[in-house]
Every structure is written in structure tokens, then in C-alpha cells.
C-alpha positions as CSV (number, residue, x, y, z in Angstrom):
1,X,7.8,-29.4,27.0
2,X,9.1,-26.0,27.9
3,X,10.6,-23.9,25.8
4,X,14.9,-24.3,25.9
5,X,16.8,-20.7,26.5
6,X,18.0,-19.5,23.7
7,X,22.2,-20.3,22.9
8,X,23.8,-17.6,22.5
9,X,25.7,-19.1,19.5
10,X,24.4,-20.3,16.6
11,X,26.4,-21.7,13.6
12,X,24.9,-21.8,10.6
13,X,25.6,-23.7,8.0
14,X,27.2,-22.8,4.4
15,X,23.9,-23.5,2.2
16,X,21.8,-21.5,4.6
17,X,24.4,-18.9,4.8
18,X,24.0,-18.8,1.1
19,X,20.0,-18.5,1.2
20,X,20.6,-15.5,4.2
21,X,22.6,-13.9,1.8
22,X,20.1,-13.4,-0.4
23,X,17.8,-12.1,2.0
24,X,20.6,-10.0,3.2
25,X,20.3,-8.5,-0.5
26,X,16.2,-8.1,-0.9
27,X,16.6,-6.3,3.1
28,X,19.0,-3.9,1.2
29,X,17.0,-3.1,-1.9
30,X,13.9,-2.6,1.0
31,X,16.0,-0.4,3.5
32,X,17.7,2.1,0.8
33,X,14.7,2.1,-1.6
34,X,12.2,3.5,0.7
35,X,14.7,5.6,2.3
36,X,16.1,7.2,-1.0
37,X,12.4,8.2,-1.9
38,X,10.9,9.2,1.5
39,X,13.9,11.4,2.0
40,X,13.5,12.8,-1.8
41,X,9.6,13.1,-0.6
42,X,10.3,15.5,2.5
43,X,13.2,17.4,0.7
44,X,10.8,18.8,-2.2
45,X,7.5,19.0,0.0
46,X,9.9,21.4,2.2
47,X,11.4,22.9,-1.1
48,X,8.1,23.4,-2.8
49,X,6.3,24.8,0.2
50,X,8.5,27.8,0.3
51,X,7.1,27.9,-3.5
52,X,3.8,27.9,-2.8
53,X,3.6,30.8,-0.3
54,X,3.5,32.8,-3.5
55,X,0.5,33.5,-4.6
56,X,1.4,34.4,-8.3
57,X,2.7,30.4,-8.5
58,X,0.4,27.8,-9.6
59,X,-0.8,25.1,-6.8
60,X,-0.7,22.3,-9.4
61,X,2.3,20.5,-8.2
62,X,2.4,21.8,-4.3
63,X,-1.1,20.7,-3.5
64,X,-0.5,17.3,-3.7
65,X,1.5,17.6,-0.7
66,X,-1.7,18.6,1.3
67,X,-2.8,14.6,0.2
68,X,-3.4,12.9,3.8
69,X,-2.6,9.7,1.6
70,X,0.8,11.5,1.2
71,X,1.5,11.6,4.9
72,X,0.5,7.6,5.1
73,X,2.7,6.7,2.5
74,X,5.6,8.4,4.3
75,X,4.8,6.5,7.7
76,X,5.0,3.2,5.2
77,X,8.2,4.1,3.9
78,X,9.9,4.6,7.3
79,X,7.9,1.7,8.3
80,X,9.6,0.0,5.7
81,X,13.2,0.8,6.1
82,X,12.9,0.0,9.7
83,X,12.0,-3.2,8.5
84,X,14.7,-3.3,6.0
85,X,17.3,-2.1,8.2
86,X,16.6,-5.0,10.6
87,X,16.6,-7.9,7.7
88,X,19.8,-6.3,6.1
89,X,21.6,-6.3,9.8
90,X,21.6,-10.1,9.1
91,X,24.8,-9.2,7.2
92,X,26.6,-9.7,10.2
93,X,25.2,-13.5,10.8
94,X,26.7,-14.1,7.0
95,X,30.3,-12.7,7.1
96,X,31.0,-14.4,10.7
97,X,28.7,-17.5,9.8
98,X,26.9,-17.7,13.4
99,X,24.4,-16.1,15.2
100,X,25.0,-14.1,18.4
101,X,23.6,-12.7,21.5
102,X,24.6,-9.1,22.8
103,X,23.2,-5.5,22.1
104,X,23.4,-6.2,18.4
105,X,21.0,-8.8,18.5
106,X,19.0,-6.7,20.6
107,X,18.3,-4.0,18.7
108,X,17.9,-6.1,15.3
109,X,14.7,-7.9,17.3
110,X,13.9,-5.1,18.2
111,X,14.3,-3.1,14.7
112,X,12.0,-6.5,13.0
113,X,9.7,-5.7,15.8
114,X,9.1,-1.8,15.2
115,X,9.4,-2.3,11.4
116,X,6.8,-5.5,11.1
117,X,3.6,-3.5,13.1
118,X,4.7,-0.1,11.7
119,X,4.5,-1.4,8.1
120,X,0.9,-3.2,9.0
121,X,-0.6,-0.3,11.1
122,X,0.5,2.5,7.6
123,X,-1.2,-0.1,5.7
124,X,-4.1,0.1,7.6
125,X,-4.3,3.7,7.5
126,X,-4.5,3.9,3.5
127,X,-6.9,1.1,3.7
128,X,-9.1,2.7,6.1
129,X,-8.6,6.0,4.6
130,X,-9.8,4.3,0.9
131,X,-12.8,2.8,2.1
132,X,-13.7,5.9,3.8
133,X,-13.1,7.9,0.5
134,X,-14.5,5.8,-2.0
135,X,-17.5,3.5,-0.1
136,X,-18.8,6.7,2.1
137,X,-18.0,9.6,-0.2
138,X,-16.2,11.6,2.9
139,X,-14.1,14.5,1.6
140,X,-10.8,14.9,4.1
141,X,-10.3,18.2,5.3
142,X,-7.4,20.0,3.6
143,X,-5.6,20.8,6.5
144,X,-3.3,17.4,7.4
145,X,-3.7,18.1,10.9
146,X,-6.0,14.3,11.3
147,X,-3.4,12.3,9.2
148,X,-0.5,13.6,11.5
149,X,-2.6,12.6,14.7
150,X,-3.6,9.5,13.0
151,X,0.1,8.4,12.3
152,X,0.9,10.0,15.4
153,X,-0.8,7.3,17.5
154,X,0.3,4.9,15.4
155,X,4.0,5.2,16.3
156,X,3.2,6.4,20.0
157,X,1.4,2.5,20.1
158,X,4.3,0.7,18.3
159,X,6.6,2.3,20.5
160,X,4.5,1.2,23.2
161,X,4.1,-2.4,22.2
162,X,7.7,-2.5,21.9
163,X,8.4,-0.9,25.2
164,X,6.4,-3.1,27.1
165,X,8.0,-6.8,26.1
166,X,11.6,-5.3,26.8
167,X,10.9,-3.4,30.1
168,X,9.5,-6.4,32.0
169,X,11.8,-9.1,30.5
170,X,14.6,-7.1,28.6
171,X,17.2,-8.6,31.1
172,X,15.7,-12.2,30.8
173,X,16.6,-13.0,27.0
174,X,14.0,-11.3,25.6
175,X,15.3,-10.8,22.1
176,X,17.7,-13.3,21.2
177,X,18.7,-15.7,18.7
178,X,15.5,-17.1,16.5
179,X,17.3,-19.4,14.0
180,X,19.0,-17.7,11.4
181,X,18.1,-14.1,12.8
182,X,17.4,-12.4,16.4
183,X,13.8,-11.9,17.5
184,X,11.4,-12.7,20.5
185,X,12.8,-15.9,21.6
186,X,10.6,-18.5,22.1
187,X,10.7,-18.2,26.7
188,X,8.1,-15.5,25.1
189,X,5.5,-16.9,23.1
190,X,2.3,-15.1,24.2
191,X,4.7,-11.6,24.1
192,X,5.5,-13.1,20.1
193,X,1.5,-13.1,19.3
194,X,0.3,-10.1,21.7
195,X,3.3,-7.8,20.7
196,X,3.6,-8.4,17.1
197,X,1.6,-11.0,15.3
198,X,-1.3,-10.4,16.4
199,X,-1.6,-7.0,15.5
200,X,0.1,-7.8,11.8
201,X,-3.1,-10.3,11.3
202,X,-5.7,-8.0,12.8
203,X,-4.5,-5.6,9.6
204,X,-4.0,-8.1,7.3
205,X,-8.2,-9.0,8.2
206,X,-9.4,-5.8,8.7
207,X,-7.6,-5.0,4.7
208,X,-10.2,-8.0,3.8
209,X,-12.7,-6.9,5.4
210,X,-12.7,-3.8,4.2
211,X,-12.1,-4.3,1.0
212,X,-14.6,-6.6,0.5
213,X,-17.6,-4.3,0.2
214,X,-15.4,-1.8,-1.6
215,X,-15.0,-4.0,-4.6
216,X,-18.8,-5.2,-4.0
217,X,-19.8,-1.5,-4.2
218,X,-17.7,-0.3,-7.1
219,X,-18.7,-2.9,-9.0
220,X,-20.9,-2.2,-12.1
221,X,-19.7,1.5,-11.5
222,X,-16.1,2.5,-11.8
223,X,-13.1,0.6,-12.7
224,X,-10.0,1.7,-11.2
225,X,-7.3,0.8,-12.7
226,X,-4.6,2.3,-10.5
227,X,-6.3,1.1,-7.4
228,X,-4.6,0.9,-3.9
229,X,-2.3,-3.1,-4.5
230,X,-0.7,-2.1,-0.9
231,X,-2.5,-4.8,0.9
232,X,-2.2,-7.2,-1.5
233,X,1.1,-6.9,-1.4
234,X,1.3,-6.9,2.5
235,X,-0.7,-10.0,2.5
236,X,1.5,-12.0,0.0
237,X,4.5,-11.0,1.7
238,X,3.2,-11.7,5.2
239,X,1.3,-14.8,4.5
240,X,4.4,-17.6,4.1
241,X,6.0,-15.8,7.0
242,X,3.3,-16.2,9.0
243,X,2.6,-19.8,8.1
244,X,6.1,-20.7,8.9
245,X,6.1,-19.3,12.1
246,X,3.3,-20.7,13.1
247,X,4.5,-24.3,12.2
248,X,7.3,-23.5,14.4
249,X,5.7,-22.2,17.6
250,X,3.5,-25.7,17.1
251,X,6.7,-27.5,17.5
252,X,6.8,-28.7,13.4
253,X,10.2,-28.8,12.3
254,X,10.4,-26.2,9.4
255,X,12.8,-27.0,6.3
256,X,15.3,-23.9,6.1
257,X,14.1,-23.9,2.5
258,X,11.0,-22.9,3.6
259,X,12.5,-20.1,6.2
260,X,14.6,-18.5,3.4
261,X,11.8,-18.3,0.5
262,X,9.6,-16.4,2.9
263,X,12.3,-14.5,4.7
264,X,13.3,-13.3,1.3
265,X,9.6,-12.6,-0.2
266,X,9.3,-10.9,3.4
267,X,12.1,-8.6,2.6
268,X,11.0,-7.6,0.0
269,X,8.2,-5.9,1.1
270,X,10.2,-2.1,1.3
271,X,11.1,-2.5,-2.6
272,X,7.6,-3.4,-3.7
273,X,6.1,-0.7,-2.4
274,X,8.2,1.3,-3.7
275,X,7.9,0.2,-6.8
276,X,4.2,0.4,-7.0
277,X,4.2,3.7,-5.0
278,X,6.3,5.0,-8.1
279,X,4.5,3.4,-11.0
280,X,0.7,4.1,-9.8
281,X,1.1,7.2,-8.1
282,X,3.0,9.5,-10.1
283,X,1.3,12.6,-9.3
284,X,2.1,12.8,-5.6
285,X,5.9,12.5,-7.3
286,X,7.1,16.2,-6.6
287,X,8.4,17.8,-10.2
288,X,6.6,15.7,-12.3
289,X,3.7,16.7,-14.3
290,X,0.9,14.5,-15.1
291,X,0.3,13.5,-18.5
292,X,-2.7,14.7,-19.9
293,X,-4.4,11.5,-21.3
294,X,-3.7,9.6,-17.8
295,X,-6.8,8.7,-17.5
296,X,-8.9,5.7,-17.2
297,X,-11.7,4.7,-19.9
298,X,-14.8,3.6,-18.7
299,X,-17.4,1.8,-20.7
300,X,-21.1,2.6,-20.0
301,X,-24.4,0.8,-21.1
302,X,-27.5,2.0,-21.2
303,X,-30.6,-0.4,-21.6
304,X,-34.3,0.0,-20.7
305,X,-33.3,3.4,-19.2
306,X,-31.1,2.0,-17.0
307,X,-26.8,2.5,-17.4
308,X,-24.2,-0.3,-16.6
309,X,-20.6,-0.1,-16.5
310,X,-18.7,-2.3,-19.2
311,X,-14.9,-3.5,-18.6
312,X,-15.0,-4.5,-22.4
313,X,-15.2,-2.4,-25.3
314,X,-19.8,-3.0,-25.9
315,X,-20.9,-3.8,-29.2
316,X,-24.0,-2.8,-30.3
317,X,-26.1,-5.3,-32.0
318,X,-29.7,-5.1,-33.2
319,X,-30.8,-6.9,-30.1
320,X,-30.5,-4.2,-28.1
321,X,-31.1,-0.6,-28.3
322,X,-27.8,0.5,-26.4
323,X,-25.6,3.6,-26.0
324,X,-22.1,3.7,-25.6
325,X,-20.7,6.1,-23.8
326,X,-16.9,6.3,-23.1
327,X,-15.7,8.4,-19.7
328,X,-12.6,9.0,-18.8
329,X,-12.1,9.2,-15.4
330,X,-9.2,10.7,-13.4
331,X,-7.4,8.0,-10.7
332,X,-8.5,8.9,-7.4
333,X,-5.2,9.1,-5.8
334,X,-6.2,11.7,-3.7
335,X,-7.9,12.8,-0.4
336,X,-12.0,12.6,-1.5
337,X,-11.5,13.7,-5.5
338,X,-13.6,11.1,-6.8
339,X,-14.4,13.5,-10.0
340,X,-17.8,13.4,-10.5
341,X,-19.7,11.5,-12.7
342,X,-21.3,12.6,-15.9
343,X,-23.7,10.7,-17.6
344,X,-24.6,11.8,-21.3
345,X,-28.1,11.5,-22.3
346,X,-29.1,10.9,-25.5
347,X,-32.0,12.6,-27.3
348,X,-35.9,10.7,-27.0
349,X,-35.5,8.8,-30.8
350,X,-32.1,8.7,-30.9
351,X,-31.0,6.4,-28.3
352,X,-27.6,4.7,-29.4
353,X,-26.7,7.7,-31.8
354,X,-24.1,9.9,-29.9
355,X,-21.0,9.2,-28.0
356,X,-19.7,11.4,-25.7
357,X,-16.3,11.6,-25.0
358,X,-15.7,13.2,-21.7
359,X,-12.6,14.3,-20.1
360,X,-12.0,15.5,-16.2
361,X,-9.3,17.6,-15.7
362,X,-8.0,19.2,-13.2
363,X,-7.1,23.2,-13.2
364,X,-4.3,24.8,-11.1
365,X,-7.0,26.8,-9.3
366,X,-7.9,22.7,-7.5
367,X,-11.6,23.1,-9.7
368,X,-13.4,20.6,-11.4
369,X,-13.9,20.8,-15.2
370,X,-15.6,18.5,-17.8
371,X,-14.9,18.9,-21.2
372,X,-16.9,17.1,-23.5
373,X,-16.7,16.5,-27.3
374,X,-19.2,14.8,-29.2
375,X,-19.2,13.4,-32.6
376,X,-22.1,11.4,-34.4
377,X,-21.6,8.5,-36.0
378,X,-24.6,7.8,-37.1
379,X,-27.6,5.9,-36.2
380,X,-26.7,2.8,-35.1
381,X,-29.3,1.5,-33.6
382,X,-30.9,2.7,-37.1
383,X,-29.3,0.5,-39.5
384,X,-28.9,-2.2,-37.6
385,X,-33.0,-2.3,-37.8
């Protein structure tokens, strides 16, 4: 059966105007949110980069502006509020308690459009840009001169993805009314998979795939604790969207429950990131200094010559002739500074003896430093014999 044209009315009724108004209220949270802090973001990089011309002033705070993970981050939070902006326009559709066609519904298909690929393609970027990091040990040039092409590209594509579906059927009902929102209508449903969803599942998979072998070979080495949740967090919010949509383009009659639970956890997608952006990344904050124990404690084992890394405290038993060693090891938020690892070795006899407690810190000056303090508590290996 062919696909109906869209009406260009749509009532809806009072308890799914009452679930739309809560999405109405996560789109808000997702459009301001990012906004507020990508706008706070530019305002001190361009505040502090006056700063940092001087050469008597410390590069501790300003350097982290120089992050190419700092430029994909912005493209996520306009990303974001694009996407916000086009959930929260679904104010309208509650106050007035139907759906329309005209301009307005237009450009709120087209906002969920722009704001749905330009959310997967910046997550994408900090996935690639983490396996790249961690997995091959590449060091990012300084200069941000490849993230700004990168994201450059990205947005020069969306734009084109978008500019394609509207130019050769904008004047044939293109975007119209989708159910309780505006969208591609469904006279377009190769346009829906080759101009949108196919692109947000090509991420979602690539994040999978990448990240994979990243967790394979970190394993047994380094435990982040601060590690990059961004595609989780895509992939739980894009997941029951996906699913219902898919049930709909199949022709399965989808409960409106259903619509609103993943239209909501879909709009909230701005406001999570946010949130994790805030609490796990503090030092590419601008005025804030970092604290100096934020660090993460690694547990190391050493048997038979060979050194393991514990994610429990070890305890040493008469079994084994073990050292413990405990590391503490800066997060890698950053462009390639995986700190380097030191491994303490213990003296031929006295294997088990020493702990090592060693701190990397950063200087002002961007260098490297290890400071190590040791302490013997005795032989423990010793008296457990």
C-alpha cells in the first residue's frame, strides 16, 4: 500500500499532549543546557587567549583550549541545541493541541534533521579521535588546524544531506507532519534512511566497533575511570527511537506510550552530555583549577617477572611472591597525554618489599614530571614465609 500524504492537521489528544509536554520540557533542559555552556566555552577561550599572548602568564589554564577534543565537544554542543531547539519547537503542537503544516513545520524537520546527524557525526569525531589516542599512541599536533577541518566537513556534509532531500522535493511535502512532531513524511521513506538514519547507525556501529578493541587493549593495563560515556549515552538515547521508528516504517502500529518514552529519553540527549561533559571533564572548564589528587589509582602485580594490572586493592599472601605497586595516573582528557608509565622495580631479594607511590603531574611549562615517594613496610613476602 502506498504511503497516504501527510494532513496537514493533526489533533492530538489530551493524554498525549500531556506526554509531549514533557518532552517539550527535557528539549528545553537539551537546547539551553548546551547552549549556556558552549557559549560560556567560546567567551573565556576568547577571553583567556588575549591572556595567554603574555609570556610572563602561566599556560596552565589556556592550554587546554588548544585540546582538539575541545573543538569536538563544541561541535556536540551546537549539535545538541540544534537538536534541542527542534524537540522544544513542539511547544507549539501542545498550547494549540494539533499539529500543522506551513514554514514552521518546515524548519522544525528540518532543525531534528540537522541536529540528529550533527550530534552522531561530533560523536564520532571524539570516538575516532580516542581510539586514535589511546589504541595507536598518535600525539595530535598542537595546532587545531585538523580538528577545525575535521568538523568542518562535518557540517559542510550535514548541510549537504539536508540540502539535497529539500531541493528536489521541498515543494512536494517533504517535511510535514510525522505524528505528534514534523519530520520527513513518510511519501519519503528511502530520503528518511539515506538522509538521516542511516548515517545516525553507521555512528552508533562504527562507536562499537571501535571501541571494541579499545577496551580489549586497555585491558590488563590502565583503568580509566573518567573514560569517554559519549557513545554510550548516544546509543541509549538513539536505540528506542530507532526501534520505534522502524516498527513504524514496517507498518506496526506503535502505542503513543512508546513514542513518548523514547521521544523524551531522545531529548534528553543535549542535557546528558552536558552533564557528563561537566562532571568528567573538568579541566577543559576555563577558570577552574584542577585538584591536585585528581587522579586515578592503579593497582599493579608483579609475578614470575611479569606485571598485571589489578582493579582491586591485591593482597599478598604467602602463595605468591607479589609486589604491589600503586600508580596514579592522570585522566587522559587530552589530545595524546597518555602520561607515561612508570614501573618501579624492586631490588633482586626483596621482591614484594617496597611500594612506590607515584604521582604525574603536570607543570605550567606543558612538561612531564614523576614524583615518586617510597616507604618500606617491611618484608612482606618475608614474614609471610
Amino acid at each position: 500500500m502506498a504511503p497516504q500524504p501527510p494532513a496537514l492537521v493533526a489533533t492530538i489528544p489530551v493524554e498525549e499532549r500531556i506526554g509531549l509536554a514533557f518532552i517539550v520540557e527535557a528539549a528545553a533542559l537539551s537546547t539551553f543546557a548546551p547552549l549556556a555552556l558552549m557559549i560560556y566555552l567560546i567567551y573565556s577561550a576568547a577571553k583567556e587567549s588575549l591572556v595567554s599572548k603574555d609570556p610572563l602568564v602561566p599556560s596552565s589554564r589556556t592550554r587546554y583550549f588548544r585540546s582538539h577534543l575541545h573543538y569536538y565537544f563544541i561541535s556536540l554542543l551546537f549539535a545538541d541545541t540544534i537538536q534541542g531547539l527542534g524537540g522544544f519547537m513542539d511547544l507549539k503542537w501542545v498550547s494549540q493541541g494539533n499539529v500543522t503544516g506551513g514554514a514552521f513545520c518546515t524548519a522544525q524537520g528540518a532543525l531534528k534533521q540537522v541536529g540528529d546527524v550533527g550530534v552522531a557525526l561530533s560523536i564520532l569525531a571524539i570516538t575516532v579521535h580516542t581510539f586514535l589516542v589511546l589504541f595507536f599512541h598518535w600525539t595530535p599536533p598542537e595546532s587545531p588546524r585538523m580538528a577545525i577541518i575535521v568538523l568542518t566537513l562535518d557540517w559542510l556534509f550535514i548541510t549537504l544531506l539536508v540540502s539535497i532531500g529539500y531541493a528536489l522535493h521541498g515543494r512536494h511535502e517533504y517535511y510535514g507532519i510525522t505524528g505528534l512532531w514534523c519530520w520527513i513524511t513518510a511519501l519519503y521513506p528511502v530520503e528518511r534512511i539515506a538522509l538521516e538514519y542511516f548515517w545516525l547507525w553507521a555512528a552508533a556501529l562504527l562507536n562499537v566497533v571501535l571501541y571494541i578493541p579499545l577496551f580489549l587493549a586497555l585491558r590488563g593495563n590502565i583503568v580509566v575511570v573518567h573514560s569517554d560515556r559519549y557513545p554510550l549515552i548516544y546509543l541509549i538515547t538513539i536505540l528506542p527511537t530507532s526501534i520505534t521508528r522502524f516498527m513504524s516504517f514496517a507498518g506496526h502500529n506503535v502505542p503513543y506510550q512508546a513514542t513518548v518514552f523514547c521521544g523524551l529519553l531522545f531529548s534528553c540527549s543535549g542535557i546528558f552530555n552536558v552533564i557528563l561533559f561537566t562532571t568528567t571533564r573538568p579541566m577543559l572548564l576555563p577558570h577552574t583549577t584542577p585538584p591536585p589528587r585528581e587522579l586515578t589509582t592503579m593497582s599493579f602485580r608483579r609475578t614470575a617477572g611479569a606485571t598485571t594490572a589489578l582493579t582491586e586493592p591485591f593482597e599478598p599472601s604467602a602463595s605468591t611472591a607479589t609486589a604491589r605497586t600503586g600508580m596514579n595516573i592522570a585522566d587522559p582528557q587530552e589530545d595524546g597525554e597518555l602520561f607515561p608509565w612508570h614501573k618501579s622495580e624492586s631490588p633482586p631479594g626483596q621482591q614484594g618489599e617496597d611500594v612506590e607511590q607515584i604521582e604525574l603531574q603536570r607543570r605550567p611549562d606543558d612538561a612531564d614530571t614523576a614524583s615518586i615517594r617510597s616507604s618500606k613496610l617491611g618484608s612482606i613476602i618475608g614474614a609471610a614465609r
